[in-house]
C-alpha positions as CSV (number, residue, x, y, z in Angstrom):
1,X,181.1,78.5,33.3
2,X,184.2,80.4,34.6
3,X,186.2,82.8,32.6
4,X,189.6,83.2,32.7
5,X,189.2,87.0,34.0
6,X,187.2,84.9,36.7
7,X,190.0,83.5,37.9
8,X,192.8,84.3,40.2
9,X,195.8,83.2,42.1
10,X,197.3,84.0,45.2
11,X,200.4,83.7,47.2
12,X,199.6,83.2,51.2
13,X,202.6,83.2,54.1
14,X,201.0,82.1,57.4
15,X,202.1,82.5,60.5
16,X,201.1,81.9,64.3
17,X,200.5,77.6,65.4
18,X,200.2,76.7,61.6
19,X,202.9,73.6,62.1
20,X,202.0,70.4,63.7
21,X,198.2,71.2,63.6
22,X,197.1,69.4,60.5
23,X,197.1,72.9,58.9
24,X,198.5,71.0,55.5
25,X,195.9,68.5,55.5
26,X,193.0,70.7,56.3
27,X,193.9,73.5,53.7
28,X,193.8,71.0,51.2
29,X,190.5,69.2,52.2
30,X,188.6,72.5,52.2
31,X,190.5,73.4,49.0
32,X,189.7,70.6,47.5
33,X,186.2,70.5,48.5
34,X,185.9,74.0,46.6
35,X,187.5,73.3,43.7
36,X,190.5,75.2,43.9
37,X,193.8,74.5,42.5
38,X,197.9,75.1,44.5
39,X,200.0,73.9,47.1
40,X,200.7,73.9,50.5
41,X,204.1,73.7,52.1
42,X,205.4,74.0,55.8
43,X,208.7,76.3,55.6
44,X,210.8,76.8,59.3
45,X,208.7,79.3,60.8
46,X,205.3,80.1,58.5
47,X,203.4,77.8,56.0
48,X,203.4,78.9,52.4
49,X,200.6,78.4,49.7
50,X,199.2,78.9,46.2
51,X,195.9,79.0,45.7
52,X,193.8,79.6,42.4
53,X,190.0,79.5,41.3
54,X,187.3,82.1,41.4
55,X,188.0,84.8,44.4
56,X,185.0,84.1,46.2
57,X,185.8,80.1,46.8
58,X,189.6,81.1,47.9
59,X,188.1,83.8,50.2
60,X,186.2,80.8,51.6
61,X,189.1,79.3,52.2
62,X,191.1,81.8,54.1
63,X,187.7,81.8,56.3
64,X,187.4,78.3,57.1
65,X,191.0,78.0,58.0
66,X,190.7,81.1,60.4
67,X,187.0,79.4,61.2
68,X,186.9,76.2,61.7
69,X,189.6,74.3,63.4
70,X,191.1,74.3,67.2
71,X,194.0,73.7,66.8
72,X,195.2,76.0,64.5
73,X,195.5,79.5,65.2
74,X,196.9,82.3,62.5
75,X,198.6,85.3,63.9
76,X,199.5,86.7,60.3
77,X,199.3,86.4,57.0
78,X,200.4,87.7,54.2
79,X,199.4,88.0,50.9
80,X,200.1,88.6,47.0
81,X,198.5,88.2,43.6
82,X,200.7,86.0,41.2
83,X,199.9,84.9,37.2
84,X,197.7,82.2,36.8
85,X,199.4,78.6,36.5
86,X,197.6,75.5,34.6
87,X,197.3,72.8,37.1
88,X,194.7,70.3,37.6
89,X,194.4,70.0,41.4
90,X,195.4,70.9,44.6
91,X,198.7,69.1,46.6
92,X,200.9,69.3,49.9
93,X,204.2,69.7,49.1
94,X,207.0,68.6,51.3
């Protein structure tokens, strides 16, 4: 079982052809899949999310979304730790 020390949350801007790709949809399958917990949001020029759970699974995350899909392609990103939230699951926001 987890400890709270165990887990974090992060705050990820990215950038490059992360709009109109399914970007949204995919981040939150795979996040899903590893039970993490956030958001994802498109903004005008980047997409935006929160992600929390154990480091290793979001890190997973961040790789399979650089990995795994065509269509998307990320230039940038950047990243920053944030406080820990209580939430029960992970959503696309609109």
């Amino acid at each position: 079982m987890l400890g709270k020390s165990d887990v974090i949350r992060r705050f990820y801007c990215f950038y490059g052809r992360v709009q109109g790709v399914g970007f949204r949809f995919t981040a939150s399958a795979i996040a899903e899949s590893l039970g993490l917990t956030g958001w994802v949001c498109n903004q005008d020029e980047h997409v935006e999310m929160e992600v929390q759970g154990p480091e290793k699974k979001i890190d997973e995350l961040i790789r399979q979304l650089n990995d795994e899909n065509n269509w998307i392609r990320i230039d940038r990103t950047t990243m920053e730790e944030l406080p820990l939230k209580k939430e029960k699951k992970f959503r696309i926001t609109w």
